[in-house]
C-alpha positions in Angstrom: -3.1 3.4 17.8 -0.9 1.1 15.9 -1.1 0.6 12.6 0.5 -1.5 9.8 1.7 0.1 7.2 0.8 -0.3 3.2 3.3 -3.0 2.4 2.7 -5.1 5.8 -1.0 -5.2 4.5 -0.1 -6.0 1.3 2.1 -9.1 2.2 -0.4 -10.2 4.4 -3.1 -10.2 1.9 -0.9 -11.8 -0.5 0.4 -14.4 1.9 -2.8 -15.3 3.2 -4.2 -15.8 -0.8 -0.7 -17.7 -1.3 -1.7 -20.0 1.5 -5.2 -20.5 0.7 -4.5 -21.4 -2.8 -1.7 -24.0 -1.7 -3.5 -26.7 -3.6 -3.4 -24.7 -6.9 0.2 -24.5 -7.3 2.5 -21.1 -7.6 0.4 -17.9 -7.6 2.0 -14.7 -9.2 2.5 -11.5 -7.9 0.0 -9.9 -10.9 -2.4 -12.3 -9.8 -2.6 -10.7 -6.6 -2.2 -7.3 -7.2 -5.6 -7.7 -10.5 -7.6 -9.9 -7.7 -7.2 -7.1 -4.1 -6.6 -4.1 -6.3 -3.0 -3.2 -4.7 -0.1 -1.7 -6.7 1.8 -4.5 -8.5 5.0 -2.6 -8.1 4.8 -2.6 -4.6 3.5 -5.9 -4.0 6.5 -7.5 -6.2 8.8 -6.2 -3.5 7.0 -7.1 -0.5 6.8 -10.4 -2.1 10.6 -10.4 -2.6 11.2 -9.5 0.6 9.0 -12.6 2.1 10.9 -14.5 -0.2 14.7 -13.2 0.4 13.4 -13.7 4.6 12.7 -17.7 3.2 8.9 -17.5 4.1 7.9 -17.9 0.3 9.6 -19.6 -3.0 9.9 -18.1 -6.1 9.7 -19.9 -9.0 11.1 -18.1 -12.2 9.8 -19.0 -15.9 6.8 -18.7 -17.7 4.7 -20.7 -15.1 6.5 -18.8 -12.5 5.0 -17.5 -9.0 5.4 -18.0 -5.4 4.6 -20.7 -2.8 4.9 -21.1 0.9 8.2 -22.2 2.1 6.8 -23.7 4.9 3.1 -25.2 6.3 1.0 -22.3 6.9 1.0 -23.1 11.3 4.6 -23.0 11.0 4.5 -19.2 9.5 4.4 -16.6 12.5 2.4 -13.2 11.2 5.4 -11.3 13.3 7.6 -13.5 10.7 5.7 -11.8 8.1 5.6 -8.4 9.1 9.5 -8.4 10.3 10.3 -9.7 6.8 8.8 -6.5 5.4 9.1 -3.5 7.8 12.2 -5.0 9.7 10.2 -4.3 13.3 6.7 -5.1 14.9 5.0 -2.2 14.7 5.4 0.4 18.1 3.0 2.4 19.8 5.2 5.4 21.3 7.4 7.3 19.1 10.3 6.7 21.9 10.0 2.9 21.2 10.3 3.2 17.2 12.8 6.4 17.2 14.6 5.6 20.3 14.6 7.8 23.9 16.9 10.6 22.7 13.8 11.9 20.0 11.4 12.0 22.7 11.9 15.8 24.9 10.2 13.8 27.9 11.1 11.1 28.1 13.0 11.6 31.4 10.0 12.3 33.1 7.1 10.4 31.4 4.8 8.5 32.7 3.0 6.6 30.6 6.4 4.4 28.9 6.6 2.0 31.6 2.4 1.0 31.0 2.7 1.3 27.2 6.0 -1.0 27.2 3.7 -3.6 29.0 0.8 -3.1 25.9 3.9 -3.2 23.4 4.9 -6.5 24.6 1.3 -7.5 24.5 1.3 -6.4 20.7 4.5 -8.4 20.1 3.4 -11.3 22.0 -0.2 -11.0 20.0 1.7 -11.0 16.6 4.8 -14.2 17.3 2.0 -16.7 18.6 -0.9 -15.9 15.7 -0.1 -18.1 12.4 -0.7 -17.4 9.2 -3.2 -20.6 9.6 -5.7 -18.6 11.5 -5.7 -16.5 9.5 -6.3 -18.4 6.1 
């Protein structure tokens, strides 16, 4: 089955409490991390990330924090997940590692079907916002 990993559910739980706090200003990375429970180490990164891929700002100082970069419909959760793991999450190890680590993939059956539920996945992910989700 696919699954996100750690830091792609991290940065959407932080992004999604970034965006549903919009009217309360910036919102800081220990703020997150006290509130969900989630390692502040690795949530500082994955926030760095979202904000190096221009999907959050980050405002340094002593009222310092992040923000959304842009309106909440206008953030893609595929945006959010490729800002972090650099890929949508696959379903066959011949789609994430490539054909030459897979010993049948010359004869396999099933790649053609699970391509089809991979673009499905992809699909799924570039037309949900991180509106519907808020």
């Amino acid at each position: 089955m696919v699954r996100l990993s750690k830091k792609a559910e991290y940065g959407l739980i932080a992004i999604r409490h970034i965006a549903a706090q919009h009217q309360s200003g910036v919102v800081t990375a220990k703020e997150i991390s006290t509130l969900y429970g989630i390692s502040f180490e690795l949530l500082a990164k994955v926030m760095q990330k979202m904000a190096r891929a221009g999907l959050l700002f980050s405002h340094q100082g002593v009222h310092g924090g992040y923000t959304l970069a842009k309106p909440p419909a206008e953030i893609a959760v595929a945006s959010i997940i490729h800002s972090i793991e650099g890929t949508t999450p696959v379903i066959a190890q011949c789609m994430a590692e490539g054909a030459d680590t897979c010993t049948v993939f010359t004869v396999c059956t099933i790649k053609s079907p699970l391509s089809k539920v991979q673009a499905n996945i992809e699909r799924a992910f570039s037309s949900m916002t991180l509106l519907e989700i808020v």
